[in-house]
C-alpha positions in Angstrom: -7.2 -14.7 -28.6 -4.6 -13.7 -25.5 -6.5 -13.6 -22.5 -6.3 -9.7 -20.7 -3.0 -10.1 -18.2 -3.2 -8.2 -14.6 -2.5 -4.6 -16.4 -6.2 -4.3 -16.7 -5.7 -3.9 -12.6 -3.6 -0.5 -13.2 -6.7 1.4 -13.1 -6.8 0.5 -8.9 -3.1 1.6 -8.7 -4.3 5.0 -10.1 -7.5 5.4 -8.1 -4.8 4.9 -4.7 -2.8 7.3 -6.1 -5.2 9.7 -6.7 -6.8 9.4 -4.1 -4.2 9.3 -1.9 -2.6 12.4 -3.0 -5.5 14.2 -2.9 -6.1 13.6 0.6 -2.4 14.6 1.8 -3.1 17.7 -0.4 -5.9 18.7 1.8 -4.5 17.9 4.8 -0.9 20.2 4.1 -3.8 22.9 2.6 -5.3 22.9 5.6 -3.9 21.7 9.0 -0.6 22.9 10.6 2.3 20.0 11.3 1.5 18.3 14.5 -2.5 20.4 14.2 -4.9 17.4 15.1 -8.8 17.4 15.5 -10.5 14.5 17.5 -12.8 13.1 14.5 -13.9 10.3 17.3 -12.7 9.3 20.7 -9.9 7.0 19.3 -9.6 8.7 15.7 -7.7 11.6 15.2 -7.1 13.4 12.1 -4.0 15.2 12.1 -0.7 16.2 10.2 2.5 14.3 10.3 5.5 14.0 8.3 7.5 11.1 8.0 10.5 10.5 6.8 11.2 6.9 7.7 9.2 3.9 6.7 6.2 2.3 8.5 6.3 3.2 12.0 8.5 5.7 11.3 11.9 2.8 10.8 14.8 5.5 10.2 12.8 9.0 10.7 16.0 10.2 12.5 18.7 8.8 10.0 20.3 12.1 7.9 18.4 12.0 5.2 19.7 8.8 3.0 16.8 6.6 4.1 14.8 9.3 1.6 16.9 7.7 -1.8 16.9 4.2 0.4 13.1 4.3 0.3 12.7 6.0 -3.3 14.9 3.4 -4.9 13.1 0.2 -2.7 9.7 2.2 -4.0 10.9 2.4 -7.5 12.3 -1.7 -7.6 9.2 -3.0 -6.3 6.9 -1.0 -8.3 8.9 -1.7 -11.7 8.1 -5.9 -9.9 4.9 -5.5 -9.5 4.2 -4.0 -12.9 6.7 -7.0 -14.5 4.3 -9.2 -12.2 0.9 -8.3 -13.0 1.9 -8.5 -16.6 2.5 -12.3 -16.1 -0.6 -12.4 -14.6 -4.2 -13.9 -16.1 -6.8 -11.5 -15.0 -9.8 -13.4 -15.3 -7.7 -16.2 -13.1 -5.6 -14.5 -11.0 -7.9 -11.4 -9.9 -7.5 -11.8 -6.0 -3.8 -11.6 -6.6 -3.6 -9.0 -9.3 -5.7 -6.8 -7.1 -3.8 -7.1 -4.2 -0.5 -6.0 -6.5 -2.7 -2.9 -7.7 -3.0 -1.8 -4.3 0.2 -2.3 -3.0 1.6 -0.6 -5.9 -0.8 2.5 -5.6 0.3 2.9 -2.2 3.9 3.0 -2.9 3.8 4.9 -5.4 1.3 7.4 -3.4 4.3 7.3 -0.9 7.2 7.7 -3.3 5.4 11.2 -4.9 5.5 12.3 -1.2 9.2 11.5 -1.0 10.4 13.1 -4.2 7.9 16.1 -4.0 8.4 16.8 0.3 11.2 14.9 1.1 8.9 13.0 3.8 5.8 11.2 3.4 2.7 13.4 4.9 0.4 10.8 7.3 -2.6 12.1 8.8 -4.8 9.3 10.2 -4.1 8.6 14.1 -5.7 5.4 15.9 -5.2 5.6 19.2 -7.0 4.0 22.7 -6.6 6.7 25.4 -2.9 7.1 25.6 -1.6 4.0 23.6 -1.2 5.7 19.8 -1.1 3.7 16.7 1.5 5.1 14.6 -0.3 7.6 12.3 -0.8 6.5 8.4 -2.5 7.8 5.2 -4.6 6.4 2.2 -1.1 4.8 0.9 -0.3 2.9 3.8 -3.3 1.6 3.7 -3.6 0.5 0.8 -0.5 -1.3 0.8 -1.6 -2.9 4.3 -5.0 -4.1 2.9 -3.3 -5.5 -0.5 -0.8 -7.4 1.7 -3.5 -9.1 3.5 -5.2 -9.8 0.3 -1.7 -11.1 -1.2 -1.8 -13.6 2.2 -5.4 -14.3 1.4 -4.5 -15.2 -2.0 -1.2 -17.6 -1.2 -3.4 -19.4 1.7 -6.2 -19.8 -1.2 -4.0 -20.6 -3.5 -2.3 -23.4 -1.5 -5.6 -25.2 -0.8 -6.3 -25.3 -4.5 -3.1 -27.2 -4.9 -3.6 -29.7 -2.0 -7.1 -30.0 -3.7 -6.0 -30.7 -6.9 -3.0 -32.9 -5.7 -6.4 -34.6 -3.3 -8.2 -35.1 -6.7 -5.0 -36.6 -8.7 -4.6 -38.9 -6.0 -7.9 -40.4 -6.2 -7.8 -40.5 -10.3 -5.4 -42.8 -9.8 
């Protein structure tokens, strides 16, 4: 019997989007661009739009850094999907996730782009004057399944040097 590949991980990639989406969809609903409320004394919820990449890369280009983006969006999720197809689920979980999320969040950010034009970021960090670029549930995602995608390559390479370790001494 085939072991379940990394598709059975498409279900995260849906809750992102979802859930992303539905947040930016409350936020347009009901907050004015630049309208901000002070949710705690360095968290701001606010609305932005975007039409760059992280940290706002490009915002002021003329507008080709929207099909730039849309077809980077598109290549890496069509990857990821390839990816997590090659994938054993019940092996390769911490990596698998960590694709899931990153492909929610792009594809949370590429349904802004088509649908707006711009991608709509609402969450603003800041320390008295110093302001964290602002981000939504997208960039998070992506930002969290990165880290676990380092997680997974430092974990990954100690399993080799282990393995390696135990071949030596077998010998």
């Amino acid at each position: 019997m085939n072991e379940p590949n990394g598709w059975r991980w498409l279900p995260v990639s849906v809750a992102v989007i979802v859930l992303d989406q539905i947040t930016k969809h409350l936020i347009v609903g009901n907050f004015e661009l630049y309208e901000r409320i002070e949710v705690l004394p360095v968290l701001d919820i606010t609305r932005l739009h975007n039409t760059g990449a992280a940290f706002s890369m490009l915002a002021t280009a003329s507008g080709w850094q929207r099909w730039l983006f849309t077809a980077l969006a598109l290549g890496v999720g069509v990857a990821i999907i390839i990816w997590l197809g090659r994938l054993k689920a019940r092996t390769q979980g911490l990596l698998a996730c960590s694709l899931a999320l990153i492909l929610g969040g792009a594809l949370g950010n590429l349904i802004d782009r088509l649908w707006h034009g711009h991608v709509v970021d609402f969450i603003h960090v800041h320390w008295g004057d110093a302001y964290f670029p602002a981000f939504n549930v997208a960039d998070s995602a992506i930002t969290v399944g990165a880290g676990l995608l380092l997680l997974d390559a430092l974990l990954e390479g100690r399993r080799a040097r282990a393995r390696a370790g135990g071949n030596e001494a077998a010998r």
